[in-house]
TORKOL-4160 file (C-alpha; in steps of 0.2 Angstrom, whole numbers, padded with zeros to 4 digits, m for minus):
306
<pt num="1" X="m0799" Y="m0304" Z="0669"/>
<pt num="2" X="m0779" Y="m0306" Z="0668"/>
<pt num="3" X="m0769" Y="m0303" Z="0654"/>
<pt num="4" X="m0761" Y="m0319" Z="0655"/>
<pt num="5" X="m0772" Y="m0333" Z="0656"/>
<pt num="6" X="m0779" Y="m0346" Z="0646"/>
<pt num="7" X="m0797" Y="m0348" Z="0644"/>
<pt num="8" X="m0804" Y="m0368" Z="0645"/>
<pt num="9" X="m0804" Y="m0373" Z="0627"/>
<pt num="10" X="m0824" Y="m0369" Z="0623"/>
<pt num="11" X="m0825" Y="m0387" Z="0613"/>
<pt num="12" X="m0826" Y="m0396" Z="0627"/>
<pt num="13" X="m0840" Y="m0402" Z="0635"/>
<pt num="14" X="m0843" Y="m0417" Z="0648"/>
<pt num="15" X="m0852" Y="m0428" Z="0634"/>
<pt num="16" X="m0842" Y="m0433" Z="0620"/>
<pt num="17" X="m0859" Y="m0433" Z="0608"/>
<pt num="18" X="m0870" Y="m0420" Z="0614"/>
<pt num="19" X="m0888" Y="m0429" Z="0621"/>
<pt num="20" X="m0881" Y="m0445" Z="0622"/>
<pt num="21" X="m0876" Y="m0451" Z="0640"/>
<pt num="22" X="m0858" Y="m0455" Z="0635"/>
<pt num="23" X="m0846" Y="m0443" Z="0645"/>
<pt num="24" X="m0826" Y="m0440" Z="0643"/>
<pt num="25" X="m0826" Y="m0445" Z="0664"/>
<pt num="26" X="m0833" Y="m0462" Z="0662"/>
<pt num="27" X="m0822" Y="m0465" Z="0645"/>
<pt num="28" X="m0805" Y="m0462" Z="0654"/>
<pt num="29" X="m0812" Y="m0472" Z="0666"/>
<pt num="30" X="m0811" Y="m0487" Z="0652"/>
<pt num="31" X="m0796" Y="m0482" Z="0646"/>
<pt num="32" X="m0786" Y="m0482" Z="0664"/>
<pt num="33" X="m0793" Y="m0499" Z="0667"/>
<pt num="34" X="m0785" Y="m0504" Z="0651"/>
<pt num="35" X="m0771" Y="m0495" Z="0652"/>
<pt num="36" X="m0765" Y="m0504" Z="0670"/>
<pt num="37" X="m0774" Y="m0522" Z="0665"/>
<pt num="38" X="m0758" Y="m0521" Z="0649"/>
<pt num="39" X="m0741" Y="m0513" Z="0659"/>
<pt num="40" X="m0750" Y="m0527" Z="0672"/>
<pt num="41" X="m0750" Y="m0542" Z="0658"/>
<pt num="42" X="m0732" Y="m0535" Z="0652"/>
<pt num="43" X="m0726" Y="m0538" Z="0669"/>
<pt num="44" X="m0733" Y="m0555" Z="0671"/>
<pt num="45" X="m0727" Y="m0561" Z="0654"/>
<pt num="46" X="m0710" Y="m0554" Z="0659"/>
<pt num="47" X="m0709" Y="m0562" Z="0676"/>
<pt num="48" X="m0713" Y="m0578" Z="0667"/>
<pt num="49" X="m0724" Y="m0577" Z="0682"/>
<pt num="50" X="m0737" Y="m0593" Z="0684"/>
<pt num="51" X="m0754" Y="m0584" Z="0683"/>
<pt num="52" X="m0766" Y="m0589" Z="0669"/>
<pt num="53" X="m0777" Y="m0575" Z="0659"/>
<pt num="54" X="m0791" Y="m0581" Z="0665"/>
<pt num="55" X="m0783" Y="m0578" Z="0685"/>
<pt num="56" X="m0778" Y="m0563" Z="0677"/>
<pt num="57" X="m0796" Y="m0556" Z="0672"/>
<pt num="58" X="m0801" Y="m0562" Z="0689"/>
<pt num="59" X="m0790" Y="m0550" Z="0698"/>
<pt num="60" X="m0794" Y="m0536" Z="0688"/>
<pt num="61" X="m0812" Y="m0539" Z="0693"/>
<pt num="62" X="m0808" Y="m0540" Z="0713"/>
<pt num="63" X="m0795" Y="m0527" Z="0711"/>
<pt num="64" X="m0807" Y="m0513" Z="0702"/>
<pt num="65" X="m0822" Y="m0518" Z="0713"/>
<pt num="66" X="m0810" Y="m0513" Z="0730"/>
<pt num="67" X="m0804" Y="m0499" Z="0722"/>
<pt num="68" X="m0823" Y="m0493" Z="0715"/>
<pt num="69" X="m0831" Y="m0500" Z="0732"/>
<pt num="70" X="m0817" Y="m0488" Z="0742"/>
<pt num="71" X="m0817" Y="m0473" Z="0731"/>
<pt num="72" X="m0836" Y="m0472" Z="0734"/>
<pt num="73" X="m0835" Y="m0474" Z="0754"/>
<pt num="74" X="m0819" Y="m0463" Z="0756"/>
<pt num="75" X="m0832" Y="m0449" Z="0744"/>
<pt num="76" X="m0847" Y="m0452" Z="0752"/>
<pt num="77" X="m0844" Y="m0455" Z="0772"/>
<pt num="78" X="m0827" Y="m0444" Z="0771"/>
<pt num="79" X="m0828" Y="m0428" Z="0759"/>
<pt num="80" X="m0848" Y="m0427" Z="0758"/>
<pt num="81" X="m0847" Y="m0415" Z="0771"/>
<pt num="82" X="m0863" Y="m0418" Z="0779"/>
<pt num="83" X="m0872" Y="m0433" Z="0788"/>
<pt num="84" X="m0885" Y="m0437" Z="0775"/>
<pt num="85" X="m0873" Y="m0455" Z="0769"/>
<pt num="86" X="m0870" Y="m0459" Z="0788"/>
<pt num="87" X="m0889" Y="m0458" Z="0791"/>
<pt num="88" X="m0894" Y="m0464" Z="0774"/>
<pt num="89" X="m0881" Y="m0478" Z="0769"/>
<pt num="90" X="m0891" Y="m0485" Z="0755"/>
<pt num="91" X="m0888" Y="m0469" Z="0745"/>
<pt num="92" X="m0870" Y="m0473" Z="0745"/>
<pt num="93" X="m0874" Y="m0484" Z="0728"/>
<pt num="94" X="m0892" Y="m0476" Z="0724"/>
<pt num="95" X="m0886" Y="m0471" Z="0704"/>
<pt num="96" X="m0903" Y="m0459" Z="0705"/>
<pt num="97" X="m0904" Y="m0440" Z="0713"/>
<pt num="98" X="m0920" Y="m0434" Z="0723"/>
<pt num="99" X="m0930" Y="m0433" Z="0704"/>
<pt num="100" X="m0930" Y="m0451" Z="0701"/>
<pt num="101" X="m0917" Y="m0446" Z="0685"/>
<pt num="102" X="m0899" Y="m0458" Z="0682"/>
<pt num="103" X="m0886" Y="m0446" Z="0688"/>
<pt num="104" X="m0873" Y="m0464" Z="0690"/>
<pt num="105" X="m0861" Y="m0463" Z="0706"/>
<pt num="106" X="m0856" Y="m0445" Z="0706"/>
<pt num="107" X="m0839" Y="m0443" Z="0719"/>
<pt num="108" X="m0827" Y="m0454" Z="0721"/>
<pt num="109" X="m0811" Y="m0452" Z="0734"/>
<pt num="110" X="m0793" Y="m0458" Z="0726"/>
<pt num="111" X="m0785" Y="m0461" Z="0743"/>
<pt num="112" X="m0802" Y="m0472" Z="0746"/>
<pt num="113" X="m0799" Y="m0483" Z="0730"/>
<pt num="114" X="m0782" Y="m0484" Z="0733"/>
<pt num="115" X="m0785" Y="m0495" Z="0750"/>
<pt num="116" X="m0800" Y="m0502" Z="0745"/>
<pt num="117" X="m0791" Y="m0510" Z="0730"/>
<pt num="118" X="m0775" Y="m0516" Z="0740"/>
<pt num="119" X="m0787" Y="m0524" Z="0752"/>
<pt num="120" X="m0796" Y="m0532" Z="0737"/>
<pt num="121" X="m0780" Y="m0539" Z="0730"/>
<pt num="122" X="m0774" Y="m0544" Z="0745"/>
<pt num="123" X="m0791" Y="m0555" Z="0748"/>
<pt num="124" X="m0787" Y="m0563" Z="0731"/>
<pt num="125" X="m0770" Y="m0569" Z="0734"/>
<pt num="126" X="m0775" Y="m0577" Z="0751"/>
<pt num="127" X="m0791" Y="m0586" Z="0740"/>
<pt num="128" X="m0780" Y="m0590" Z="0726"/>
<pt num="129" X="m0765" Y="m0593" Z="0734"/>
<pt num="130" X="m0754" Y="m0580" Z="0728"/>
<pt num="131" X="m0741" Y="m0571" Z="0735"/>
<pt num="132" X="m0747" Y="m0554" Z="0738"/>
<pt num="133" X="m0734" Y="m0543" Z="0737"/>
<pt num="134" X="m0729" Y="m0549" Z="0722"/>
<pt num="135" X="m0744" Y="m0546" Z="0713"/>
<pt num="136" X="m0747" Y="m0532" Z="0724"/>
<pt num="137" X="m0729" Y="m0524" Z="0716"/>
<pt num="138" X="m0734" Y="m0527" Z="0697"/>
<pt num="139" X="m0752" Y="m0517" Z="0701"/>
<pt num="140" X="m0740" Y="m0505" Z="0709"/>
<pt num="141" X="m0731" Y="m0502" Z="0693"/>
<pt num="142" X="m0748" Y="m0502" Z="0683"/>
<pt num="143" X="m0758" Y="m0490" Z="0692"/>
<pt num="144" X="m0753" Y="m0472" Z="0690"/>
<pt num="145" X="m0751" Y="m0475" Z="0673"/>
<pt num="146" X="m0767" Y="m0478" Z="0671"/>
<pt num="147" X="m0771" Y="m0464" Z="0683"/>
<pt num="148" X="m0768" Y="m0452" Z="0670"/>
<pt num="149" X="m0784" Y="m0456" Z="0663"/>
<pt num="150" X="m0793" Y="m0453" Z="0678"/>
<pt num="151" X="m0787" Y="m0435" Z="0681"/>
<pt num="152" X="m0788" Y="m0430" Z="0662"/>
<pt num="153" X="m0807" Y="m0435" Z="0664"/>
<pt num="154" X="m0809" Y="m0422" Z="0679"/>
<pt num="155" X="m0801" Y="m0408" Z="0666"/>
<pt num="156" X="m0813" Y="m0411" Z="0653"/>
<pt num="157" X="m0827" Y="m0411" Z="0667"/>
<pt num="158" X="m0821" Y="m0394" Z="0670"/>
<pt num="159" X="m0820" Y="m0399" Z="0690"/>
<pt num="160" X="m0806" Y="m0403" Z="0704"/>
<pt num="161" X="m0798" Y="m0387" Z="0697"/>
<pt num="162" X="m0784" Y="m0376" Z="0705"/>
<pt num="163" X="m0783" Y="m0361" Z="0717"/>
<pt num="164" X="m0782" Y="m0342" Z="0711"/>
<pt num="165" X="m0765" Y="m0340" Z="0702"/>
<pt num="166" X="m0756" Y="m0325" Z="0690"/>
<pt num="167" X="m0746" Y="m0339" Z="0684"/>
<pt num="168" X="m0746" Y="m0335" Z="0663"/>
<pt num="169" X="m0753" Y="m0356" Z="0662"/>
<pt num="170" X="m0767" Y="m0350" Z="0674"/>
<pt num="171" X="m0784" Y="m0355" Z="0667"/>
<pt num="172" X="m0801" Y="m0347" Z="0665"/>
<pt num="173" X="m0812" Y="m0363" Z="0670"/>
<pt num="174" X="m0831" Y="m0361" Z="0667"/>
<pt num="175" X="m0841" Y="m0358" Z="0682"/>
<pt num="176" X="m0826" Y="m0355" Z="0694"/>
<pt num="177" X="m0826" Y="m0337" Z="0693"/>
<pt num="178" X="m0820" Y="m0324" Z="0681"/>
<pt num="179" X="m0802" Y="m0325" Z="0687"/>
<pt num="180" X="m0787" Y="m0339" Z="0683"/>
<pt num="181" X="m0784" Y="m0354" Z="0691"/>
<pt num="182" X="m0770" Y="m0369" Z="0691"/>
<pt num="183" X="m0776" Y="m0383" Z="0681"/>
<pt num="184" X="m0770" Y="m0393" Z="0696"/>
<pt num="185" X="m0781" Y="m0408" Z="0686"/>
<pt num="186" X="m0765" Y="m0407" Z="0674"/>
<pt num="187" X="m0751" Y="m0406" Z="0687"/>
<pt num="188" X="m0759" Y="m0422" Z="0697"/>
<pt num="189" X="m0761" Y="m0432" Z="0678"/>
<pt num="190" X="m0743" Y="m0428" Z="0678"/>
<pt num="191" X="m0734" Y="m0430" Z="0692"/>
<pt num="192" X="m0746" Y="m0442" Z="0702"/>
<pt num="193" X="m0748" Y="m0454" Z="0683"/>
<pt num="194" X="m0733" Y="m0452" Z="0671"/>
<pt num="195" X="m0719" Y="m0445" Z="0685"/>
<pt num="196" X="m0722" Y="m0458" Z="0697"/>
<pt num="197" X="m0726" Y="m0472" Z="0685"/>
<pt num="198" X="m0707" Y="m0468" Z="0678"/>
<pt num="199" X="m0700" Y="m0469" Z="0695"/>
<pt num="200" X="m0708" Y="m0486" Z="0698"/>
<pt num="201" X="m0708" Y="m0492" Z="0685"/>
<pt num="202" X="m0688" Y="m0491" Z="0686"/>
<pt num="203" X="m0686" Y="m0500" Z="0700"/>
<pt num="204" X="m0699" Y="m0516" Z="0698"/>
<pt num="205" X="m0682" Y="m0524" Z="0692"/>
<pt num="206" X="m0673" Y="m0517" Z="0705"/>
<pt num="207" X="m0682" Y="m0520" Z="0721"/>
<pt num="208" X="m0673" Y="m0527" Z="0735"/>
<pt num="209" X="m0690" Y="m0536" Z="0742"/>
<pt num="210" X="m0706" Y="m0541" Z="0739"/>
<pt num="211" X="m0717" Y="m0528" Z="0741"/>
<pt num="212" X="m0705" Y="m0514" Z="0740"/>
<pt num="213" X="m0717" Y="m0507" Z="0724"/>
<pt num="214" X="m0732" Y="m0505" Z="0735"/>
<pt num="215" X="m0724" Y="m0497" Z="0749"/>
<pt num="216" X="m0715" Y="m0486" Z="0736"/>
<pt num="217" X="m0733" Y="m0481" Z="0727"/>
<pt num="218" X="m0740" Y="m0477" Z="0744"/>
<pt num="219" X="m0727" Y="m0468" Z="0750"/>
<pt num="220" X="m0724" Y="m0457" Z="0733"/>
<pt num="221" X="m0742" Y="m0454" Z="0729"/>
<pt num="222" X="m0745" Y="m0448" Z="0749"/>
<pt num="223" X="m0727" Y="m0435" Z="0745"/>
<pt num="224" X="m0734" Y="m0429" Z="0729"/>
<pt num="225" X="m0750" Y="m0427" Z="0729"/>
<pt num="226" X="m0748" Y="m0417" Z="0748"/>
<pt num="227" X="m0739" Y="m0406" Z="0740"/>
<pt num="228" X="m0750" Y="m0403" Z="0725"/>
<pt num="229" X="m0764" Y="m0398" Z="0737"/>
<pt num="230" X="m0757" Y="m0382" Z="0740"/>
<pt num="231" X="m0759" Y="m0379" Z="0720"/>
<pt num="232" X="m0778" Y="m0387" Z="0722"/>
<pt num="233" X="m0794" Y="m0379" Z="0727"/>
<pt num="234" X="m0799" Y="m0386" Z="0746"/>
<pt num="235" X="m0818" Y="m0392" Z="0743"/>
<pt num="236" X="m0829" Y="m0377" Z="0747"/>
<pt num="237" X="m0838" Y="m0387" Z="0761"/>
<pt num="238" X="m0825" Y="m0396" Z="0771"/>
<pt num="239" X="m0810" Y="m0380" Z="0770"/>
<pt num="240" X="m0796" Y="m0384" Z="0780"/>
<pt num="241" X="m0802" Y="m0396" Z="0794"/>
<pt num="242" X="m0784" Y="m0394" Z="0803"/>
<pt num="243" X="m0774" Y="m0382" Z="0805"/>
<pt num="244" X="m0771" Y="m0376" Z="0784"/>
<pt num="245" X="m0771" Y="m0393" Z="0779"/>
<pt num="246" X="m0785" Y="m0400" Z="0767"/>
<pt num="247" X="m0792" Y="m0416" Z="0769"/>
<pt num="248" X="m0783" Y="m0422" Z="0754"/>
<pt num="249" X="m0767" Y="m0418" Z="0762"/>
<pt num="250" X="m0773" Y="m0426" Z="0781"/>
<pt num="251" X="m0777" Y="m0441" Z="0770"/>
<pt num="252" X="m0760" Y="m0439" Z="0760"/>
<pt num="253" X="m0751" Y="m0442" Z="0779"/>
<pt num="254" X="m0759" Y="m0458" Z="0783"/>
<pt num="255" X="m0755" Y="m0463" Z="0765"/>
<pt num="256" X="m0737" Y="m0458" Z="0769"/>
<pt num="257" X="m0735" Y="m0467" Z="0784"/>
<pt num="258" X="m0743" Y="m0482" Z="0778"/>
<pt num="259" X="m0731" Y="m0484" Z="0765"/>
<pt num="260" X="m0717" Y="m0484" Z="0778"/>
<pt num="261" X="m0726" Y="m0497" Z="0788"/>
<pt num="262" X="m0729" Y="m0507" Z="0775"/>
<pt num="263" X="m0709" Y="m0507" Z="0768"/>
<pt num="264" X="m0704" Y="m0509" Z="0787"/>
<pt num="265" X="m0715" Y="m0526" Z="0786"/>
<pt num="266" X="m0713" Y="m0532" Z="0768"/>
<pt num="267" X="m0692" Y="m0530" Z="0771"/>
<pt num="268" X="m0694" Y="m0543" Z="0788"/>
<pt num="269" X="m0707" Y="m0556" Z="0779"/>
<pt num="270" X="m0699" Y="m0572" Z="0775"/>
<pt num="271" X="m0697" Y="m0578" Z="0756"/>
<pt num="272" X="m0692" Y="m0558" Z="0753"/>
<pt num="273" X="m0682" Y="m0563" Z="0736"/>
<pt num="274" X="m0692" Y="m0555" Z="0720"/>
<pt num="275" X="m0698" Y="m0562" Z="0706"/>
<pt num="276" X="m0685" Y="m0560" Z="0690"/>
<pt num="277" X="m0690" Y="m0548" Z="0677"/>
<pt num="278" X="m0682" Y="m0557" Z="0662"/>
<pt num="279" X="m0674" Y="m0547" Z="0646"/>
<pt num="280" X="m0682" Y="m0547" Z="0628"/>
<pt num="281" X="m0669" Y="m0560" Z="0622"/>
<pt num="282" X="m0670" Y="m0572" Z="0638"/>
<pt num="283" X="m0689" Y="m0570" Z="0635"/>
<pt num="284" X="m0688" Y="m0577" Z="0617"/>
<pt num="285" X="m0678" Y="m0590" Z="0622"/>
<pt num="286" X="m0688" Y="m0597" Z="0634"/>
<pt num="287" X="m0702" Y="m0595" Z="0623"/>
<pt num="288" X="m0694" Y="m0607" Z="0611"/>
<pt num="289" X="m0689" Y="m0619" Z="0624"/>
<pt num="290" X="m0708" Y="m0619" Z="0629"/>
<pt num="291" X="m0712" Y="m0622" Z="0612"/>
<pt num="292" X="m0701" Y="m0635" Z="0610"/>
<pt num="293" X="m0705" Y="m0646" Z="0624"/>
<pt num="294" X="m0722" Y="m0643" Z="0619"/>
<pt num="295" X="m0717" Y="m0651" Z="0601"/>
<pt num="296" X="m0710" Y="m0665" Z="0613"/>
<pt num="297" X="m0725" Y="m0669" Z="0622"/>
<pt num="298" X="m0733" Y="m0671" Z="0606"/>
<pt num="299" X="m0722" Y="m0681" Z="0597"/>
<pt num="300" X="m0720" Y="m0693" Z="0611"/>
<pt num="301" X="m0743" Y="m0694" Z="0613"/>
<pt num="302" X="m0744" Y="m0698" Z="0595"/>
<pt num="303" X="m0730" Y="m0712" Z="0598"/>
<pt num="304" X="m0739" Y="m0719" Z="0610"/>
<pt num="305" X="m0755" Y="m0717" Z="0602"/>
<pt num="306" X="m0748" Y="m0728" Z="0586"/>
C-alpha cells in the first residue's frame, strides 16, 4: 500500500439506506435531470423565448428518453464487449439478470446519450415546430451541469475509477486492488460538468449563430474527456481496440469531428441570428409591460361586458 493515498471513505455505500432499493446512482440521476430541466427554464424565461411549460415538460420527456434510449444502445451493442445483445436484442431493456431478480438497466454509454438526445430534440422541434438549434443551444448550456450528477453517482458506486497513480490524491477504491488509483470519476465531474458548463455557459449570449452551443458542447466534451481517458481505467474486456486508444477516446474523435460538422453547417443555415438573452432589469420591465397589457385586456372585457 503507498504512503500517499487516500482510502475510499468507508461510509459510503451504493444504497443510501442499507436493504432498501434506493441507490446514490439512480438519485443523481434525479438531480441531473433537475438540474438541466432549471439552467434550461432560466434560459427560456431570459430569452423571453415562446415556449409554454407545458412544451417545456414535453421536451424534457423526448429529450431524456433519446438520451436514456442512446446511453443503453451505445452500452449494450458498443462497450458490452461480447455478442450476447446483438444476438439477443431484447435484453437491451430486460431490467432482470439470469435469476429472475430486478438488477434495473445496469450500463449506460455517455457518448451514446449524448446523440441519442440530440436526435430526440431534433425530432421535437420538426413535430412542434421549433427551431432546433435554438433549443438545441439552451440544452447545450444545461447539460454538463447537470452531468456532474451523473459522475458523482459513478464515485459513490465505487466504479468507472482511474488507472494505477503515485499521485498524493490517488485513491485506494474497494475491490480495484490494493494499490492507488485517480478518481478520474472526479476529474470527469469536474472538467466535463462545472469546467465546460462555465465555458458555455459564457458564451450563450455571445454566440455568433444559432447552434454554435451545440457544436461547441460536442466539440469541448469530445477534447476533454479524450484526454481524461488517459487518467481512466480502459474497461478490462475491450482494452485498447486501436492503436493505445480506448474506446472512449475512438468515440471522443467522432464526437470531435461532429461538432466541427455541425458549427460548419449551423454557421451557413439561413435565419443564423440568435435569440437575445435579455438583462435582469430589461427582464423586469418587460414583465411589467406584460402585466400591464394584461390589466388592459381586462379592463377593456369588463367594459364590454357592462
Amino acid at each position: 500500500m503507498p504512503f500517499l493515498a487516500i482510502n475510499y471513505p468507508s461510509w459510503i455505500s451504493p444504497e443510501i439506506i442499507p436493504g432498501l432499493p434506493i441507490r446514490w446512482y439512480g438519485l443523481m440521476y434525479i438531480f441531473a435531470f433537475a438540474t438541466a430541466y432549471f439552467v434550461y427554464r432560466r434560459q427560456v424565461k431570459e430569452r423571453r423565448f415562446p415556449m409554454s411549460e407545458d412544451s417545456l415538460t414535453s421536451l424534457f420527456f423526448w429529450g431524456i428518453t433519446g438520451l436514456l434510449l442512446g446511453a443503453r444502445l451505445f452500452s449494450t451493442l458498443i462497450y458490452h464487449g461480447d455478442s450476447t445483445y446483438w444476438l439477443k436484442p431484447w435484453l437491451i431493456f430486460w431490467p432482470f439478470n439470469e435469476y429472475g431478480q430486478f438488477t434495473g438497466l445496469q450500463g449506460m454509454s455517455y457518448h451514446g446519450g449524448a446523440f441519442g438526445g440530440l436526435l430526440a430534440v431534433i425530432l421535437f422541434a420538426k413535430i412542434k415546430k421549433f427551431n432546433f438549434r435554438e433549443i438545441g443551444d439552451m440544452f447545450a448550456a444545461a447539460i454538463p451541469l447537470g452531468f456532474t450528477f451523473g459522475r458523482l453517482g459513478n464515485f459513490f458506486n465505487a466504479e468507472l475509477y482511474g488507472r494505477a497513480t503515485t499521485v498524493p490524491w490517488g485513491m485506494i477504491f474497494p475491490d480495484a486492488g490494493n494499490f492507488a488509483r485517480h478518481p478520474s470519476q472526479l476529474y470527469q465531474a469536474f472538467f466535463e460538468g462545472i469546467v465546460l458548463w462555465f465555458i458555455i455557459w459564457f458564451f450563450r449570449n455571445r454566440k455568433p449563430f444559432k447552434g454554435f452551443l451545440v457544436g461547441l458542447y460536442f466539440l469541448g466534451y469530445g477534447l476533454i474527456r479524450f484526454i481524461i481517458e488517459y487518467f481512466r481505467e480502459p474497461d478490462a474486456h475491450l482494452g485498447f481496440p486501436l492503436f493505445n486508444f480506448t474506446t472512449g477516446q475512438i468515440l471522443c474523435v467522432f464526437m470531435i469531428l461532429f461538432g466541427i460538422i455541425w458549427l460548419i453547417i449551423t454557421s451557413r443555415l439561413p435565419d443564423r441570428e440568435p435569440v437575445r438573452v435579455y438583462s435582469e432589469e430589461e427582464q423586469k420591465q418587460a414583465e411589467m409591460e406584460d402585466a400591464a397589457k394584461e390589466r388592459n385586456k381586462r379592463r377593456k372585457l369588463r367594459k364590454k361586458l357592462k
